[in-house]
C-alpha positions, 0 to 999 in steps of 0.5 A, spaced: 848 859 823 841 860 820 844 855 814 845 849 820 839 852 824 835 850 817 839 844 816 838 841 823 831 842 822 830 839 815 834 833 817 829 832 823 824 832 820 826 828 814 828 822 820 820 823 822 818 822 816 822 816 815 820 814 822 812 814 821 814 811 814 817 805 818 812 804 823 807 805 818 811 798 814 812 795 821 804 796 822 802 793 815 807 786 815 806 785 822 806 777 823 799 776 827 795 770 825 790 770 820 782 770 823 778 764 824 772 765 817 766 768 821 761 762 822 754 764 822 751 767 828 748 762 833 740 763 834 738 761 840 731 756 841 725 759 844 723 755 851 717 756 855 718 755 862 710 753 866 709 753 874 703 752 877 701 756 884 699 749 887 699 742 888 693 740 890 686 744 889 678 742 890 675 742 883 673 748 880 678 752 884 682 758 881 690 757 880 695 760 877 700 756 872 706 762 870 712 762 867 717 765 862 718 766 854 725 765 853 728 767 845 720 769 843 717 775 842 714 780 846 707 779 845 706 771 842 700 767 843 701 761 849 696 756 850 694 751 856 695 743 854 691 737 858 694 730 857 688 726 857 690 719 856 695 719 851 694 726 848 695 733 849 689 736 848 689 744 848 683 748 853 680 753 851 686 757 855 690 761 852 694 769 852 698 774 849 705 774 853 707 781 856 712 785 854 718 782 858 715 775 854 712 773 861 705 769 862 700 768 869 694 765 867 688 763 872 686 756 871 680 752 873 679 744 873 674 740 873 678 733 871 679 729 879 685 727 879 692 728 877 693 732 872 700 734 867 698 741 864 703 745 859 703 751 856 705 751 848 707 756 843 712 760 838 713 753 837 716 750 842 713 747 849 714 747 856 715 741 861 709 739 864 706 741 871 702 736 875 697 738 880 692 733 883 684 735 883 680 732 888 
């Protein structure tokens, strides 16, 4: 009797073994389709994104002009542009954005009219914001 216990046991045993090591074969040879090649990783480009607290003001009266830093560091320099004439000329206005890549600057203006203003930095720029001076 103990023979056949031990011989029952050995051959269990020897099924399990053979089992795992036809799982193990099934495993390795399985048909899945081969991976794409990993493409290079997609960097997102940095946007600056620029509102105005107004539309219309008296000259030399404070307004806002805010917005977001998307993709740039915490802590990038932007700076307020003017279009005058045909050009974007830069004022002496500028910060640091916050920790949550945000930016709220007060703005004075003097220039009556219609004025397109727009913030530059980590080298890209905002779409304009037009508030009229009068």
């Amino acid at each position: 009797m103990e023979r056949f216990k031990r011989a029952s046991v050995m051959g269990i045993a020897t099924a399990a073994v053979l089992a795992g090591s036809v799982g193990v074969a099934m495993a390795v040879v399985d048909p899945s389709p081969p991976t794409p090649p990993a493409s290079e990783p997609v960097t997102a480009r940095p946007a600056l994104t620029a509102r105005a607290t107004v539309g219309s003001i008296g000259a030399w009266q404070q307004f806002r002009v805010y917005g977001t830093a998307e993709h740039l560091a915490p802590g990038t320099k932007v700076t307020l542009q003017q279009k005058q004439g045909k050009q974007w000329v830069s004022l002496p206005a500028s910060m640091h954005t916050t920790h949550r890549s945000t930016y709220r600057m007060r703005v004075y203006l003097g220039l009556k009219g219609q004025n397109k203003l727009r913030m530059v930095g980590g080298g890209t720029t905002s779409e304009h914001v037009t508030v009229v001076v009068h």
